[in-house]
Biopython code that builds the backbone (N, CA, C, O; Angstrom):
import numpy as np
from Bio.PDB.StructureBuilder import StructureBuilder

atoms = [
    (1, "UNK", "N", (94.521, 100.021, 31.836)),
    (1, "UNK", "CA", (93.809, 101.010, 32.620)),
    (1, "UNK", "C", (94.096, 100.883, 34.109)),
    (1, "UNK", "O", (93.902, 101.679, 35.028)),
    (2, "UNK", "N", (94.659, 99.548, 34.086)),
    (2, "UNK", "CA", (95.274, 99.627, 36.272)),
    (2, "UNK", "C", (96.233, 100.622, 36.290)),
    (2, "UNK", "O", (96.687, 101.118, 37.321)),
    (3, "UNK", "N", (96.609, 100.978, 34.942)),
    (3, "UNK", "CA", (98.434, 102.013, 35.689)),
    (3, "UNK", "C", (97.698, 102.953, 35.409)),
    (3, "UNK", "O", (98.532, 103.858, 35.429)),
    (4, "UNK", "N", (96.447, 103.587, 35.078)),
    (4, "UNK", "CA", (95.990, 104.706, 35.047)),
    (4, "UNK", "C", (95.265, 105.107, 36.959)),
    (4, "UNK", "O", (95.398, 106.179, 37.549)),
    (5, "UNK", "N", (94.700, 104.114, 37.374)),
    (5, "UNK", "CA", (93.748, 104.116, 38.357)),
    (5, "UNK", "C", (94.969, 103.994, 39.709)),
    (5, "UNK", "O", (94.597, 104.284, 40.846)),
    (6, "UNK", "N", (96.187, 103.617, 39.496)),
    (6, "UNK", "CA", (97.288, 103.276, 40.385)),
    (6, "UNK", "C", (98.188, 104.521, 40.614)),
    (6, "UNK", "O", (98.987, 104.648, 41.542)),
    (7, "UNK", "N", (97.944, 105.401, 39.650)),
    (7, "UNK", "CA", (98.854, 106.549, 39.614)),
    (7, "UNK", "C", (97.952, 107.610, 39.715)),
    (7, "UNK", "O", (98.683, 108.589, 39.867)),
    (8, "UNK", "N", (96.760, 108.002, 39.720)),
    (8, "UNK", "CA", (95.953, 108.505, 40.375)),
    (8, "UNK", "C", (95.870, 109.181, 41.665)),
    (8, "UNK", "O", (96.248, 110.351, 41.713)),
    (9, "UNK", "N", (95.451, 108.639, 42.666)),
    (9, "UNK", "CA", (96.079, 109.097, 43.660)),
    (9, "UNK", "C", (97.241, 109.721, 44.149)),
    (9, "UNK", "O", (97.266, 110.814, 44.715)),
    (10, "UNK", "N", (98.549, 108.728, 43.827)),
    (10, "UNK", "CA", (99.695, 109.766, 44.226)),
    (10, "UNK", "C", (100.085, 111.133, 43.979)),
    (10, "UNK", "O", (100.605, 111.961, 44.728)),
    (11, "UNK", "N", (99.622, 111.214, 42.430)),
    (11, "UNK", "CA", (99.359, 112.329, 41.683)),
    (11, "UNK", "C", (98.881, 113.432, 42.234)),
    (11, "UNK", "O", (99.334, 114.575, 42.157)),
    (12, "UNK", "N", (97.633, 112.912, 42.984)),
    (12, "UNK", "CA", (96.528, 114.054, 43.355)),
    (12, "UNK", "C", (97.295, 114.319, 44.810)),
    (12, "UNK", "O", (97.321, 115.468, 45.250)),
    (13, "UNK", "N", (97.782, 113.468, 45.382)),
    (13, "UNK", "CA", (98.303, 113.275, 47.063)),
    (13, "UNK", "C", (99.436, 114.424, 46.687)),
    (13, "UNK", "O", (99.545, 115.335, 47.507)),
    (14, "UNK", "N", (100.230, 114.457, 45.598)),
    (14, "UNK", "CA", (102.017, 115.129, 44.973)),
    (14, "UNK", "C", (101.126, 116.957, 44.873)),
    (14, "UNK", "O", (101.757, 117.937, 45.269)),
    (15, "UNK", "N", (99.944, 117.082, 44.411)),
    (15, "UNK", "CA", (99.776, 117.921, 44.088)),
    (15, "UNK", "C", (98.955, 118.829, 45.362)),
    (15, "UNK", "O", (98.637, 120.018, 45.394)),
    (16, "UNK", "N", (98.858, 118.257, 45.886)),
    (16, "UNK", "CA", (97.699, 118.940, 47.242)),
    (16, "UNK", "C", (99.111, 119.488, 48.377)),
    (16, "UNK", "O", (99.207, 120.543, 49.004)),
    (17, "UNK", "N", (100.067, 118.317, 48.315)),
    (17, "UNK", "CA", (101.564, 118.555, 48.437)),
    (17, "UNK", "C", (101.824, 120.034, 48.176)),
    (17, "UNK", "O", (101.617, 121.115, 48.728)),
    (18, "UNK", "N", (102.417, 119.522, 46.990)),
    (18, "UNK", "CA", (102.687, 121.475, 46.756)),
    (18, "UNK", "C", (101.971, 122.473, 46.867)),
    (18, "UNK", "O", (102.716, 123.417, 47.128)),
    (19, "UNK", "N", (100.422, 122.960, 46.790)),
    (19, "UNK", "CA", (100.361, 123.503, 47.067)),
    (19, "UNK", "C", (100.287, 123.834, 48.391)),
    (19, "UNK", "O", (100.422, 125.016, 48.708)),
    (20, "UNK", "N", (100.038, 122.740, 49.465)),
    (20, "UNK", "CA", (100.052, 123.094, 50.956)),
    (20, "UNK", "C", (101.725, 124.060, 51.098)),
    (20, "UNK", "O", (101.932, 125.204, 51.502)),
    (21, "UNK", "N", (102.482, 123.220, 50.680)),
    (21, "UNK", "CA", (104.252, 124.068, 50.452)),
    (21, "UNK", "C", (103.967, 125.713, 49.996)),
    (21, "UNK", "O", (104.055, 126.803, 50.562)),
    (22, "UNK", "N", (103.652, 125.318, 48.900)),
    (22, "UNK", "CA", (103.471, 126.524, 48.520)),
    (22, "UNK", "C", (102.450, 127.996, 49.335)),
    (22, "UNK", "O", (102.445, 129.224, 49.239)),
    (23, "UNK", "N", (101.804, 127.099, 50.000)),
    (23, "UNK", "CA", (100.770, 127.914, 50.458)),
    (23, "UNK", "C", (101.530, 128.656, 51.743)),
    (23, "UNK", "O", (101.684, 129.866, 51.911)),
    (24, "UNK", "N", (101.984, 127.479, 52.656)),
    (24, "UNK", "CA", (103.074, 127.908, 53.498)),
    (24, "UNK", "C", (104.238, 128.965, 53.557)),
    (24, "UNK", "O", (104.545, 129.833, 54.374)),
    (25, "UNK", "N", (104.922, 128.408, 51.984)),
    (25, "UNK", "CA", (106.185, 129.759, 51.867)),
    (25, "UNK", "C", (105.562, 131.090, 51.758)),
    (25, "UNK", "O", (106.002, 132.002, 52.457)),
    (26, "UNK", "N", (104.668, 131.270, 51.021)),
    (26, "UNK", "CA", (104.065, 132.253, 50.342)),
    (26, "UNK", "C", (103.732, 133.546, 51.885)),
    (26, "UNK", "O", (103.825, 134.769, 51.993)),
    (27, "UNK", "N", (103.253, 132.188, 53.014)),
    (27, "UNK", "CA", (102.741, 133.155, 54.211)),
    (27, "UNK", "C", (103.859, 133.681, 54.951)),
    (27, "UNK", "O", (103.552, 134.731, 55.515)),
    (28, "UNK", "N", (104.774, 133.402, 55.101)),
    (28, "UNK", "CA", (106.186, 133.745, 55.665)),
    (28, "UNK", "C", (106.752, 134.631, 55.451)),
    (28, "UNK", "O", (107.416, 134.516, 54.421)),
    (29, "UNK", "N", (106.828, 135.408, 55.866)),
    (29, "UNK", "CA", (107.590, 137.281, 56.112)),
    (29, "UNK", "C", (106.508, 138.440, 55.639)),
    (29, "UNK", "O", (105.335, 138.135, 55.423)),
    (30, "UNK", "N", (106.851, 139.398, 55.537)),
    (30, "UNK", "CA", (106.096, 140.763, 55.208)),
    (30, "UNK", "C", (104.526, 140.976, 56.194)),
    (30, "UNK", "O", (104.589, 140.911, 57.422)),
    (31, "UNK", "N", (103.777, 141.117, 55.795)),
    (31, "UNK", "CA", (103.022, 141.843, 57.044)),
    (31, "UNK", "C", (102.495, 140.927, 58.215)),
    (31, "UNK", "O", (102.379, 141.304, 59.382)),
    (32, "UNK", "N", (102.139, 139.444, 57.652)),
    (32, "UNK", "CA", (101.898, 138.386, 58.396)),
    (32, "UNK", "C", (103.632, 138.270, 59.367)),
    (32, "UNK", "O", (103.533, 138.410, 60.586)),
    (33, "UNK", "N", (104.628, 138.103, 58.970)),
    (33, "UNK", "CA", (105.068, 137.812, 60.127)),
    (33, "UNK", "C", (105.796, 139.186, 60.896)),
    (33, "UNK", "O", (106.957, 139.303, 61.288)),
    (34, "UNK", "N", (105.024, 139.858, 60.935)),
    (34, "UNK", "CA", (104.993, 140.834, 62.413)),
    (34, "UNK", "C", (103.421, 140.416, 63.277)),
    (34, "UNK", "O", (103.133, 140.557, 64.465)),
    (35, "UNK", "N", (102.733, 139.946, 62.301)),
    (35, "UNK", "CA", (101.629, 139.241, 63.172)),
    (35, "UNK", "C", (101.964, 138.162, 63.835)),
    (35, "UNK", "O", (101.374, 137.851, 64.870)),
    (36, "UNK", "N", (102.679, 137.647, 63.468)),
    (36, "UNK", "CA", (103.066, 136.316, 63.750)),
    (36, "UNK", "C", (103.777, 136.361, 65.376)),
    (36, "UNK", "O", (103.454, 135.804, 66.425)),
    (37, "UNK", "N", (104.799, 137.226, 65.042)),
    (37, "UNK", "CA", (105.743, 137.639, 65.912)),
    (37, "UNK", "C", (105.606, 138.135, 67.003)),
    (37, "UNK", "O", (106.306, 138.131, 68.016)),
    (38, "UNK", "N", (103.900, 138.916, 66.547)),
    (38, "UNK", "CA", (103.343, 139.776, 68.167)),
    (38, "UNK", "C", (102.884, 139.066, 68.807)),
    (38, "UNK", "O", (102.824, 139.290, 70.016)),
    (39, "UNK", "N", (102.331, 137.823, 68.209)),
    (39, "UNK", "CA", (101.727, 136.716, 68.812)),
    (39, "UNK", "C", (102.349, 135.582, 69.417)),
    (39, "UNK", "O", (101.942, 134.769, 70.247)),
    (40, "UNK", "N", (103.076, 135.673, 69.007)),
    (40, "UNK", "CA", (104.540, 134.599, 70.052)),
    (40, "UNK", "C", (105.045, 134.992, 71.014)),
    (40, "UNK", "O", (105.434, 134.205, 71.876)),
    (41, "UNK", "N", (105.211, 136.642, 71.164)),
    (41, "UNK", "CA", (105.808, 137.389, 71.904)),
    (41, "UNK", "C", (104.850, 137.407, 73.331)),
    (41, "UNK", "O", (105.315, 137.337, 74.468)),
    (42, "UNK", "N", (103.532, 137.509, 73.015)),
    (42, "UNK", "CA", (102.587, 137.419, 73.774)),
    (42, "UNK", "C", (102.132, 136.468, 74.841)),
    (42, "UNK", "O", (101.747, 136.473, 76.010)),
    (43, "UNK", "N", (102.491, 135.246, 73.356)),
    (43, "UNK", "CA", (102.157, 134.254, 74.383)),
    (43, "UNK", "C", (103.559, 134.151, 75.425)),
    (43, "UNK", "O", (103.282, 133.736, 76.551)),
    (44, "UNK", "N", (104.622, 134.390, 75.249)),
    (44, "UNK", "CA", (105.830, 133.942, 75.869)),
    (44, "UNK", "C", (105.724, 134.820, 76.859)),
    (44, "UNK", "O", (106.020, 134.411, 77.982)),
    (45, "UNK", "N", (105.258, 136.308, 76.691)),
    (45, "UNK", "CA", (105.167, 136.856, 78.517)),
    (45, "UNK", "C", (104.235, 136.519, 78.765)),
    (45, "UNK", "O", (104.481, 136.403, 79.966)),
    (46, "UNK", "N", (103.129, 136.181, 78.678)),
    (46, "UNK", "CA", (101.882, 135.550, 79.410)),
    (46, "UNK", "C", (102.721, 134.457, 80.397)),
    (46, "UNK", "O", (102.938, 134.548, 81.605)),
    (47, "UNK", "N", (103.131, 133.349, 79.411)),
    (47, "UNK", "CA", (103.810, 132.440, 79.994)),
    (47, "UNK", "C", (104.812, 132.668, 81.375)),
    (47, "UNK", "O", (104.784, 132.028, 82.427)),
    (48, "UNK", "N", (106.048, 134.249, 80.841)),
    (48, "UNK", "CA", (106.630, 133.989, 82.062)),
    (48, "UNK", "C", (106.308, 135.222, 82.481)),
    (48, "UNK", "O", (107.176, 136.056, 82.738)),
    (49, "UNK", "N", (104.542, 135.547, 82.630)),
    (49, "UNK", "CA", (104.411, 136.362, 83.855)),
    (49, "UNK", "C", (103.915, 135.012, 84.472)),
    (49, "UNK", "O", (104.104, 135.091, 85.686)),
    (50, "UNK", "N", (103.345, 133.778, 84.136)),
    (50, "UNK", "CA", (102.821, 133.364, 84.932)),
    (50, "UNK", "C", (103.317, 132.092, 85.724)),
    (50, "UNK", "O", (102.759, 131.296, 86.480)),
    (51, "UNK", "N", (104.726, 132.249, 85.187)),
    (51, "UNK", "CA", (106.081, 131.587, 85.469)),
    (51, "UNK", "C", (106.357, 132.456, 86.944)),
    (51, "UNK", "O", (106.631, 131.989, 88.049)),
    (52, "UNK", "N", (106.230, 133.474, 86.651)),
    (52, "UNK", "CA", (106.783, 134.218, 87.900)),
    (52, "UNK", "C", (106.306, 134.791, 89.041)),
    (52, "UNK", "O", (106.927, 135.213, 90.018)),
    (53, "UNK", "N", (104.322, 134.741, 88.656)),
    (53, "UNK", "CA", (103.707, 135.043, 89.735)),
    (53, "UNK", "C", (103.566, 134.230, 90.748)),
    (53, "UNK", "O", (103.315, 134.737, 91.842)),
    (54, "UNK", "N", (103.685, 132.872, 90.641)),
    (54, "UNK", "CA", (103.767, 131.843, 91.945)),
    (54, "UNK", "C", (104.977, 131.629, 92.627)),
    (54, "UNK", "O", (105.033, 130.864, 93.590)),
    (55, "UNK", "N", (106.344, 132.499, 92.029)),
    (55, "UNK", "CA", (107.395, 132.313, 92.991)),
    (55, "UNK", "C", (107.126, 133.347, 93.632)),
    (55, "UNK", "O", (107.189, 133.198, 94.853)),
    (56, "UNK", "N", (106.715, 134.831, 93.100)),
    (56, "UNK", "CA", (106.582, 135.789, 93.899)),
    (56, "UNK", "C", (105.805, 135.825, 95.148)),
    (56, "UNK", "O", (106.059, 136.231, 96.282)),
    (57, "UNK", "N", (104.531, 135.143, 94.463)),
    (57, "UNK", "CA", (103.512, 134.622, 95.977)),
    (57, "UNK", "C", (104.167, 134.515, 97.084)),
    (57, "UNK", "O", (104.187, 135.364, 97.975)),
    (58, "UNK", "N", (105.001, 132.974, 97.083)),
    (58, "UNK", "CA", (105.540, 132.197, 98.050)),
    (58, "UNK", "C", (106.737, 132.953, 98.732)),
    (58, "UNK", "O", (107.118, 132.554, 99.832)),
    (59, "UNK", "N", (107.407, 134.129, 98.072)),
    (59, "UNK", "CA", (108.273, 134.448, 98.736)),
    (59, "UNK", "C", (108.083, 135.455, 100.531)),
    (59, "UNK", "O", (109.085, 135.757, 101.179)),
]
sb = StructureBuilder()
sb.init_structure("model")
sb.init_model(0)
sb.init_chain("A")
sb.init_seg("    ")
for serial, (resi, resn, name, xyz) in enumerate(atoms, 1):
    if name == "N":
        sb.init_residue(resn, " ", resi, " ")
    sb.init_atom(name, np.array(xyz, "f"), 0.0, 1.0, " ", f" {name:<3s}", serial, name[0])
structure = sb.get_structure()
């Protein structure tokens, strides 16, 4: 009964595994990633408007 109680865990650890994988692929393309995409996009001009408003200041 130790190789029952020893293999236990990994088992459960292998299986929470795949589905996190699985859960992951599954979200990747079709309507989520144009969500995805607007939201990266967003943050990246946020970023370089605000990349660019303190050189403009100083000039």
């Amino acid at each position: 009964m130790d190789y029952v109680s020893a293999l236990v865990p990994p088992i459960v650890m292998a299986a929470f595994f795949i589905g996190l994988v699985r859960v992951i692929v599954k979200s990747q393309g079709g309507a989520n990633k144009a969500k995805e995409d607007a939201a990266v996009d967003a943050v990246l001009a946020r970023a370089n408007g605000a990349r660019r408003a303190p050189a403009d200041s100083d000039a």
